[in-house]
C-alpha positions in Angstrom: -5.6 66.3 7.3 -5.6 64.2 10.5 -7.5 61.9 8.7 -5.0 61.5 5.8 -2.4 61.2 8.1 -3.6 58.5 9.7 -4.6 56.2 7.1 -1.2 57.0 5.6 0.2 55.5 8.9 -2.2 52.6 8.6 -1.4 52.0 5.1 2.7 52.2 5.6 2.5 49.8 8.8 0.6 47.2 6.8 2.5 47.6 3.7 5.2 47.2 6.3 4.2 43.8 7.7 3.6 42.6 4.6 7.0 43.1 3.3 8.7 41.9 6.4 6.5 38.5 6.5 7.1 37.3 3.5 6.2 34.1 1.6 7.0 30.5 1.8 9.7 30.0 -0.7 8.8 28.5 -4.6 10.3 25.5 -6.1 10.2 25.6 -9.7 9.7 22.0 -12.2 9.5 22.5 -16.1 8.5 18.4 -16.8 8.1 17.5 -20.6 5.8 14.5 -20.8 6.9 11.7 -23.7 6.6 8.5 -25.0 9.9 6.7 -24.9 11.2 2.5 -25.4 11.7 1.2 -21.9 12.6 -2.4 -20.9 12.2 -3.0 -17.3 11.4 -6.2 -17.4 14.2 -7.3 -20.7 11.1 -6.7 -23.1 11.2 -3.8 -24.9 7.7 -1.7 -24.2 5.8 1.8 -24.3 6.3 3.8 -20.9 5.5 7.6 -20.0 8.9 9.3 -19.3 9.0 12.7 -17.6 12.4 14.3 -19.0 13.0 11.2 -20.3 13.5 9.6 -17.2 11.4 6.6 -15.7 10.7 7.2 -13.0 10.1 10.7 -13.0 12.4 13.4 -11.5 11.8 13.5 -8.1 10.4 16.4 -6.0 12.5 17.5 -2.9 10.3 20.2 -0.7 10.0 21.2 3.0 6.7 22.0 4.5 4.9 24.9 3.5 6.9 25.0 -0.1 5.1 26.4 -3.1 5.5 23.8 -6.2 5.6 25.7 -9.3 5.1 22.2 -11.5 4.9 23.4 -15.7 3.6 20.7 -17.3 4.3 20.0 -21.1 1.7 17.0 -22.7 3.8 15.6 -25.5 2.1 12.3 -26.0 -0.9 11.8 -28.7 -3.4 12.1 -25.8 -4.5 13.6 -23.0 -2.7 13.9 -19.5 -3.1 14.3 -15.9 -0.6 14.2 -12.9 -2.1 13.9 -9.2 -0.5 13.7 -6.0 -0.6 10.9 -4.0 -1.0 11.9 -0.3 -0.5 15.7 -0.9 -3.6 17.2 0.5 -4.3 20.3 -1.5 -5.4 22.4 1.4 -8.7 24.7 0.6 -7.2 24.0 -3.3 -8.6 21.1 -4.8 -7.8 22.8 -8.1 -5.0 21.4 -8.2 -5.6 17.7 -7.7 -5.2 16.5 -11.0 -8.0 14.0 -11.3 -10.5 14.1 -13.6 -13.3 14.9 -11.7 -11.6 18.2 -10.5 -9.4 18.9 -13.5 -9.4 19.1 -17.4 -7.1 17.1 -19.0 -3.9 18.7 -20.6 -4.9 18.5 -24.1 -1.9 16.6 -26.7 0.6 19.7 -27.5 -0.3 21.8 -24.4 1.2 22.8 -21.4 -1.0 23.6 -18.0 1.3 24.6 -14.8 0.5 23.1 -11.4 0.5 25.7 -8.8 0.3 23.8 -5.3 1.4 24.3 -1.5 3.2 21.4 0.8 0.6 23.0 3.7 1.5 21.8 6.9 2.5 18.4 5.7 5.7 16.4 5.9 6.2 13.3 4.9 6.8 10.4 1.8 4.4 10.2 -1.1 4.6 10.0 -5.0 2.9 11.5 -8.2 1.5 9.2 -10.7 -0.7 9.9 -14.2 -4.5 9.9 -13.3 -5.7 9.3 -16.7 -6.0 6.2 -19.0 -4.5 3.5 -17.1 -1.7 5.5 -17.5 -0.2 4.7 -14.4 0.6 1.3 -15.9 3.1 2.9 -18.1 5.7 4.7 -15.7 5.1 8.2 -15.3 5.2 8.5 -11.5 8.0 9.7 -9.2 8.7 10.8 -5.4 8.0 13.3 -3.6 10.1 14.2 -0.4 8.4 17.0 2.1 11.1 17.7 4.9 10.3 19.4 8.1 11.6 22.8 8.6 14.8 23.6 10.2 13.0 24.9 13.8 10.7 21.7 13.9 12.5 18.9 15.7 12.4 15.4 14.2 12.0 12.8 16.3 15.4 10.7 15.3 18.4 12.0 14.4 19.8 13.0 10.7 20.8 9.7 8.8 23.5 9.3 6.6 21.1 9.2 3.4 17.3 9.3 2.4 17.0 6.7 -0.1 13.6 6.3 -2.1 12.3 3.4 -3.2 9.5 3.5 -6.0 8.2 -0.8 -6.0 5.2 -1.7 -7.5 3.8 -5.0 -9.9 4.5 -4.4 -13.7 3.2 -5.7 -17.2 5.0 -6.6 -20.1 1.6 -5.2 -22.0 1.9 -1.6 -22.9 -1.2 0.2 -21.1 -3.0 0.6 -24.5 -3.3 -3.4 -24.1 -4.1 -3.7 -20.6 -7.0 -0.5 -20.7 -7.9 -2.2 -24.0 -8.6 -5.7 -21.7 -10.9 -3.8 -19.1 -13.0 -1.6 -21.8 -14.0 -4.8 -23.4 -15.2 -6.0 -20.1 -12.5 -8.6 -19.0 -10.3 -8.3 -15.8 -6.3 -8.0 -16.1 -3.9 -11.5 -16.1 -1.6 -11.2 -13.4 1.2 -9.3 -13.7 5.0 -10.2 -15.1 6.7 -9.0 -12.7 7.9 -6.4 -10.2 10.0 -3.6 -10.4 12.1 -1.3 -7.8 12.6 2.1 -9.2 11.9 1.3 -12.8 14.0 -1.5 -13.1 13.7 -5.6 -12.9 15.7 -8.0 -10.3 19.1 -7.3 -9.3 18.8 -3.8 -11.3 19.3 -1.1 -8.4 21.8 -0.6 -6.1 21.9 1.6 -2.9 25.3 2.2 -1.6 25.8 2.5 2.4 28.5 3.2 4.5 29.3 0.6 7.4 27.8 1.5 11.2 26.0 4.3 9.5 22.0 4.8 9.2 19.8 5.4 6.6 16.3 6.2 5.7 14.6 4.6 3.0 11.1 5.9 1.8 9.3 2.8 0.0 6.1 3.8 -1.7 3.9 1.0 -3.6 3.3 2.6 -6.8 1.5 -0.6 -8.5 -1.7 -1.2 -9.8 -2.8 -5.0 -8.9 -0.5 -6.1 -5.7 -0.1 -5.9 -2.2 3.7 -6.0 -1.4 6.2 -7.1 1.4 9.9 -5.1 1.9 12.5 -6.6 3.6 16.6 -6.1 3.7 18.7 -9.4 4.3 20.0 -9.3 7.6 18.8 -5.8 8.9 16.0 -4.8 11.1 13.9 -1.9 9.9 12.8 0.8 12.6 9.5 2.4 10.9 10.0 6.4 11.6 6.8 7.7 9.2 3.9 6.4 7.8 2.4 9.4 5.2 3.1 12.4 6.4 2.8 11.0 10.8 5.9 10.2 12.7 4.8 6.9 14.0 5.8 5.3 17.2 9.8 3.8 16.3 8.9 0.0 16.5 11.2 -2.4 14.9 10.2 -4.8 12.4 12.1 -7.8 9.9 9.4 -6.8 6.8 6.5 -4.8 5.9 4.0 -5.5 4.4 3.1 -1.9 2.0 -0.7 -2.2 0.1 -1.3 -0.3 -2.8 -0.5 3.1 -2.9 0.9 3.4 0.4 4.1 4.9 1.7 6.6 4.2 4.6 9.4 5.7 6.1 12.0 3.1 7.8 15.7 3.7 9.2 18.3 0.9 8.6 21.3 0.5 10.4 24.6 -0.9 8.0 25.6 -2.6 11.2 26.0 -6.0 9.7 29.3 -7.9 8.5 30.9 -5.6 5.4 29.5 -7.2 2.2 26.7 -7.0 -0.5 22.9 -7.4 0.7 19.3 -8.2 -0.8 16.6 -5.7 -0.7 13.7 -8.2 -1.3 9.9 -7.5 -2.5 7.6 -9.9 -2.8 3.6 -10.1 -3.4 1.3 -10.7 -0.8 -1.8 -12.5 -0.9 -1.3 -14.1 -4.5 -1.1 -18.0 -5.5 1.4 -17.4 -7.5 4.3 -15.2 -5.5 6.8 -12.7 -7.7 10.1 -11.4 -6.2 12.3 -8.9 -7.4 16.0 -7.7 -5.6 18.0 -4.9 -5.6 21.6 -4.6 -3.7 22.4 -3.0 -0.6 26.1 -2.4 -1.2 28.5 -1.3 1.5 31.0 0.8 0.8 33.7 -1.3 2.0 32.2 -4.7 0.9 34.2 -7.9 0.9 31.8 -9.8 -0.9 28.7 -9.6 -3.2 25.2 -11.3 -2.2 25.1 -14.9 -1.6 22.7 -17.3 -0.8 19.1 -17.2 -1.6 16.9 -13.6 -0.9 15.6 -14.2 2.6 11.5 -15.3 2.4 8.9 -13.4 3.4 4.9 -14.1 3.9 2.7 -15.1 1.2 -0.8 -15.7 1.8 -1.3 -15.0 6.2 -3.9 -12.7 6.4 -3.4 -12.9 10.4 0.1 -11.9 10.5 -0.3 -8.6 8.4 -3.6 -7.5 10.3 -1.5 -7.6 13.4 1.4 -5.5 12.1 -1.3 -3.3 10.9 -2.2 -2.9 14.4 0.8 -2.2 15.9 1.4 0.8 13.8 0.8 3.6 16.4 1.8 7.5 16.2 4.4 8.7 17.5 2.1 10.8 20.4 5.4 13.3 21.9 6.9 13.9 18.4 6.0 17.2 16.6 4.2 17.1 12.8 4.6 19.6 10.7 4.1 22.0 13.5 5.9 22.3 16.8 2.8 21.2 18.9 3.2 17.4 19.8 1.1 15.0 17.4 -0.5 13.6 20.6 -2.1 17.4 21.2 -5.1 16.3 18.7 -7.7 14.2 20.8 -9.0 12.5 17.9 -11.2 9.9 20.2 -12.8 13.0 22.2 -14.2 14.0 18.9 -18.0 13.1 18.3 -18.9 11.8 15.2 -21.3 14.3 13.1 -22.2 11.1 10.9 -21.0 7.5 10.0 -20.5 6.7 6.0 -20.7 2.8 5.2 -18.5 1.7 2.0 -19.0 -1.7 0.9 -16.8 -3.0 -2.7 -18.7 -5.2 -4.8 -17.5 -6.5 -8.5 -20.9 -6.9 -10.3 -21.2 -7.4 -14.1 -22.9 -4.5 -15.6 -24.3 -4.9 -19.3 -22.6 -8.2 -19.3 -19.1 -6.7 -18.6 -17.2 -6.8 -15.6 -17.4 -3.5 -13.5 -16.5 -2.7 -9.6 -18.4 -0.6 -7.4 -19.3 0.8 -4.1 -22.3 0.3 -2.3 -23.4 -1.0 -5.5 -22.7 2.3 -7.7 -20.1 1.6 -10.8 -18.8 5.4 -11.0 -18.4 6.7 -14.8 -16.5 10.0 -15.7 -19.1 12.5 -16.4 -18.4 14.9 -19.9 -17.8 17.8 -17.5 -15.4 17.6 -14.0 -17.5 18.2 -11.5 -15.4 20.5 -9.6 -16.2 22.9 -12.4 -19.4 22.1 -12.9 -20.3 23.0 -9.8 -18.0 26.4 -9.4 -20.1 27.3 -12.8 -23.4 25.9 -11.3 -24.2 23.9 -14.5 -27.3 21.1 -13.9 -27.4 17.8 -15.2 -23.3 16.9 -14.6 -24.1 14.9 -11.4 -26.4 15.5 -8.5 -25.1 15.1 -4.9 -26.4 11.8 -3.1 -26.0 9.9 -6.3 -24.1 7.3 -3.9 -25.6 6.1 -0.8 -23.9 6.2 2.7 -24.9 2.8 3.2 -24.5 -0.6 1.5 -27.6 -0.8 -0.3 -27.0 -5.2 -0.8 -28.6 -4.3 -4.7 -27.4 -5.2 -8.2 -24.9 -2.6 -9.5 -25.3 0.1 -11.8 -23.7 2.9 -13.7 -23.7 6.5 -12.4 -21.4 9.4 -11.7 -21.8 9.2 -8.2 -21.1 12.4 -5.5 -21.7 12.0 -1.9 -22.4 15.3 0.0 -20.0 16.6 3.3 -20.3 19.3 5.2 -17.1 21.1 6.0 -15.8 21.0 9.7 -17.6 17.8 10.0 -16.0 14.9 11.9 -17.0 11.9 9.6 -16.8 8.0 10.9 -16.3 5.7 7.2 -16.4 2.3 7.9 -15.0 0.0 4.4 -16.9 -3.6 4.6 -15.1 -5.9 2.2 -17.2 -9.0 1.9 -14.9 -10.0 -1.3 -12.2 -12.6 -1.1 -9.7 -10.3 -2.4 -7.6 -7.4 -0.2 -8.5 -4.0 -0.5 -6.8 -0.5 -0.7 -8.5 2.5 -0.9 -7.3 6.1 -0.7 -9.0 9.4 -0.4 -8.0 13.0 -1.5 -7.4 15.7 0.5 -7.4 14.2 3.9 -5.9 12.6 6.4 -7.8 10.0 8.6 -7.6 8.1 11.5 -7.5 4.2 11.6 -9.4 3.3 14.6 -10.2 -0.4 13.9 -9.4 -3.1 11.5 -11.1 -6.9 11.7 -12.4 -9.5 10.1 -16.5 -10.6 9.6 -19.3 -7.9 9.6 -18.9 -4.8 11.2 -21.6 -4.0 13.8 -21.9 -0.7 15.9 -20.5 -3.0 19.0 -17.5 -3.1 16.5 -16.5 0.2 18.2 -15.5 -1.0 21.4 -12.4 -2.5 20.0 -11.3 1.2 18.3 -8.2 2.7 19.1 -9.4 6.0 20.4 -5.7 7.3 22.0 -2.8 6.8 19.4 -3.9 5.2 16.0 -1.7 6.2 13.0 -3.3 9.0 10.7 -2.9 8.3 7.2 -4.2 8.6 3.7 -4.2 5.3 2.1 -5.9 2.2 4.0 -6.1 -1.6 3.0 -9.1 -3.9 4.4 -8.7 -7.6 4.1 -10.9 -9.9 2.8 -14.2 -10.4 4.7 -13.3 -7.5 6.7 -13.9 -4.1 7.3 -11.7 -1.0 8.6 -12.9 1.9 9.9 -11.5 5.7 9.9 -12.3 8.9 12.2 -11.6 11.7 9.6 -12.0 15.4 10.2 -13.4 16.9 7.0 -11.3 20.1 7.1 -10.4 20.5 3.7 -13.2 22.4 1.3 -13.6 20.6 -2.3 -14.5 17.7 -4.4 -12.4 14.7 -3.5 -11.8 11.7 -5.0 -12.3 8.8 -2.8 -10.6 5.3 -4.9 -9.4 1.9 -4.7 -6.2 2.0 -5.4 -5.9 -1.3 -7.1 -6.3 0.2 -10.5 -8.4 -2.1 -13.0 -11.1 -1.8 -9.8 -11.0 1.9 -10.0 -10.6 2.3 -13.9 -14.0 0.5 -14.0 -16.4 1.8 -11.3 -15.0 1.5 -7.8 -14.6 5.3 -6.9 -16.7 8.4 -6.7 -15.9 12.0 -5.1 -16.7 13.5 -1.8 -17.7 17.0 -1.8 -17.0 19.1 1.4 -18.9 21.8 1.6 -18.9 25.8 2.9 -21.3 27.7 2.3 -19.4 30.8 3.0 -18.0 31.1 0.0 -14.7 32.5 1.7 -11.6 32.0 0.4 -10.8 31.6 4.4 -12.1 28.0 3.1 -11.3 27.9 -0.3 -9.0 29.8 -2.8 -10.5 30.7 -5.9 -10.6 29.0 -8.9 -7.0 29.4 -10.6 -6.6 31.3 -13.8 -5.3 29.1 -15.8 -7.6 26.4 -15.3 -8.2 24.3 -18.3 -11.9 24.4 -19.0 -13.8 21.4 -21.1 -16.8 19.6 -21.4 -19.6 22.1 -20.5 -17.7 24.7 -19.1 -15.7 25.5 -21.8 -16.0 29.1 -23.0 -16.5 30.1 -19.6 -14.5 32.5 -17.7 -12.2 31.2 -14.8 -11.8 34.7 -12.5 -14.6 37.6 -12.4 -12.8 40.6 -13.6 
């Protein structure tokens, strides 16, 4: 009877803290996916419209939210959402790229259950699947710190976001129909700042107050520079780190990166140009949208203040001067300074080189000389069901091999609670941006020529920026610290998007053997299964 009593008192206790603990709160999204008319740039096209907006709705979260994301595929062909910058912790379920998910079949609905773990921070959703992404379908997503965590600036006035990126006057059929028959893309028409052409968008501001604007570059083809007419810019976050609060006239933002500035209406009361412009392009585009003060006496005037164009110098030293912000607290009340990143040693170094070999007499991209190519299975399932002949790990070597290219579904093996040094060696002419799931890393040198191992005496080893999205300039090479934390199959990408429709990607799987879900939650149960592992069952009863 003892006994009984005291595993009754066990049992109440624990049933106890349970209850009293609680959950992190849910934030529920119903999203209908369509095809609608759209006319960003006065020509009336095909875009992907969530709700029937363009861009998408946005999402608003704080850290540690559960996203509750319903999905509804109404176009005539498969769909896929991923995350830019959300790291999926121990979930890479949820990722939505095709090498860890089905595709949401025409007709279908699949709901994205996913956690804002211990992030803050700017980034945007975009559609994975079928260039896609070059007809709209992308939006913002906003991941506030929670109320007890102090930020290291004080509330503004507003939190503006600002979606910019290159566009086409093609519809995406066109432009995926140029790259399958083996041809790269023209250059594109235009720009656009949240869905809409020059002079389109307007952000109201009230005079002496400040503001935060989160500019994400959402494009496919072009680096971009962001400037406002007559303000200064005081960078305050760069993906998810509070960085150190320098002050800067423009910034230049590569493809699919995100920044966090405040701006100060402390100027004269009248209208104002937001400016982007490409970088590193013969041919520059602009596009403008208004700052507006509340109490303006005036619209804009003048021309839109220039930025740079083609200086390769310039941007590598702003690069470099984008530090972390060591006293401020992340998502968590320790200081981000409390991670000795440099004290680390490195468990192995991974080379990436980009090449652009033609393949079969078409015109492919690849890294160290391996063209990825979807396989008829996502991996991330094939290897939770164990089924051969999908891909086989070291199909990608860690090295630049200096070989012709060639086509294979290419998987590089991690182990889990490694602490990985990747070095990217661009020997092309053209700027790189790459960006890799379920991480954040640490950019500890950027330069031009060949990297050597004596490269490492220039790395920042005390307060480099952590971030998930990198650019390398031509006939140069960055290199990252990153801590391979999170268990799963990752997709590691250039983010220019012809480069990574046609070969320049493959996935990184970090691996525990413990099969705990410590490590890694299970496999969801309404996963979509295909390919091989259709039939299969997703949960063990």
């Amino acid at each position: 009877m003892g006994d009984y009593r005291a595993v009754s008192w066990v049992l109440l206790v624990f049933v106890s803290v349970t209850c009293i603990s609680g959950e992190d709160p849910y934030r529920f999204f119903t999203w209908n996916v369509t095809y609608g008319d759209i006319y960003p740039l006065g020509v009336k096209q095909q875009g992907i419209l969530i709700n029937g907006q363009f861009p998408g709705p946005p999402i608003e979260s704080v850290t540690n939210d559960n996203l509750i994301v319903s999905v509804y595929n109404s176009l005539d062909e498969p769909f896929l959402l991923s995350w830019n910058g959300v790291q999926q912790r121990r979930n890479s379920w949820q990722d939505g790229v095709y090498g860890t998910n089905c595709p949401i079949p025409p007709g279908q609905n699949f709901t994205y259950v996913l956690q804002v773990k211990d992030q803050i921070g700017s980034y945007f959703y975009f559609p994975s699947l079928a260039f896609h992404k070059a007809a709209g379908g992308y939006g913002g997503i906003k991941i506030s710190s929670r109320p007890l965590i102090p930020v290291p600036f004080p509330p503004p006035a507003g939190d503006y976001t600002i979606l910019a990126g290159d566009w086409y006057k093609k519809n995406h059929t066109d432009l995926k129909a140029i790259l399958d028959g083996g041809s790269d893309l023209p250059f594109p028409d235009g720009l656009l700042i949240n869905g809409r052409g020059s002079n389109g968008y307007t952000f109201t501001v009230d005079q002496g107050k400040t503001y935060r604007f989160r500019i994400s570059n959402v494009g496919i083809a072009t680096s971009l520079n962001f400037r406002i007419q007559g303000h200064k810019m005081l960078l305050v976050e760069v993906e998810g780190t509070h960085a150190l609060q320098n002050t800067y006239s423009s910034l230049d933002i590569h493809l699919g990166q995100s920044y966090s500035v405040l701006v100060t209406a402390d100027q004269p009361a009248q209208d104002y140009y937001i400016v982007v412009s490409t970088r590193f392009t013969s041919q520059v585009l602009t596009t403008t949208s208004t700052l507006h003060y509340s109490n303006s006496a005036g619209r804009v005037s003048g021309p839109p203040p220039g930025g740079p164009t083609i200086q390769t110098d310039w941007s590598l030293n702003q690069a470099r001067s984008i530090r972390r912000n060591l006293t401020a607290s992340g998502p968590r009340p320790n200081p981000q300074g409390s991670y000795h990143y440099g004290l680390i040693n490195t468990t192995h170094t991974i080379r990436l080189a980009n090449s652009a070999p033609v393949i079969n007499g078409k015109q492919r991209y690849a890294v160290n000389s391996v063209s990825f190519i979807p396989a008829d299975t996502p991996l991330k399932l094939a290897d939770y069901f164990k089924i051969s002949g999908v891909f086989n790990l070291g199909s990608i070597p860690d090295n630049p091999t200096g070989g012709g290219g060639y086509l294979q579904t290419s998987v590089m093996a991690a182990d889990f609670r490694g602490f990985a040094e990747v070095v990217f060696e661009n020997p092309e002419d053209t700027l790189q941006s790459w960006h890799i799931d379920g991480h954040n890393f640490f950019v500890v040198g950027m330069d031009g020529g060949q990297w050597t191992p004596s490269s490492r005496l220039s790395y920042n080893l005390r307060d480099t920026i952590s971030r998930c999205t990198v650019q390398v300039y031509p006939k140069s090479w960055t290199a990252l610290y990153m801590p391979l934390d999170n268990v799963g199959m990752w997709n590691v990408r250039s983010e220019n998007w012809a480069r990574q429709y046609l070969g320049q990607q493959f996935y990184l799987r970090v691996y525990s053997p413990a099969n705990s879900w410590r490590d890694e939650y299970p496999i969801p149960k309404n996963a979509l299964l295909c390919g091989r592992a259709s039939g299969r069952k997703t949960r063990p009863l």
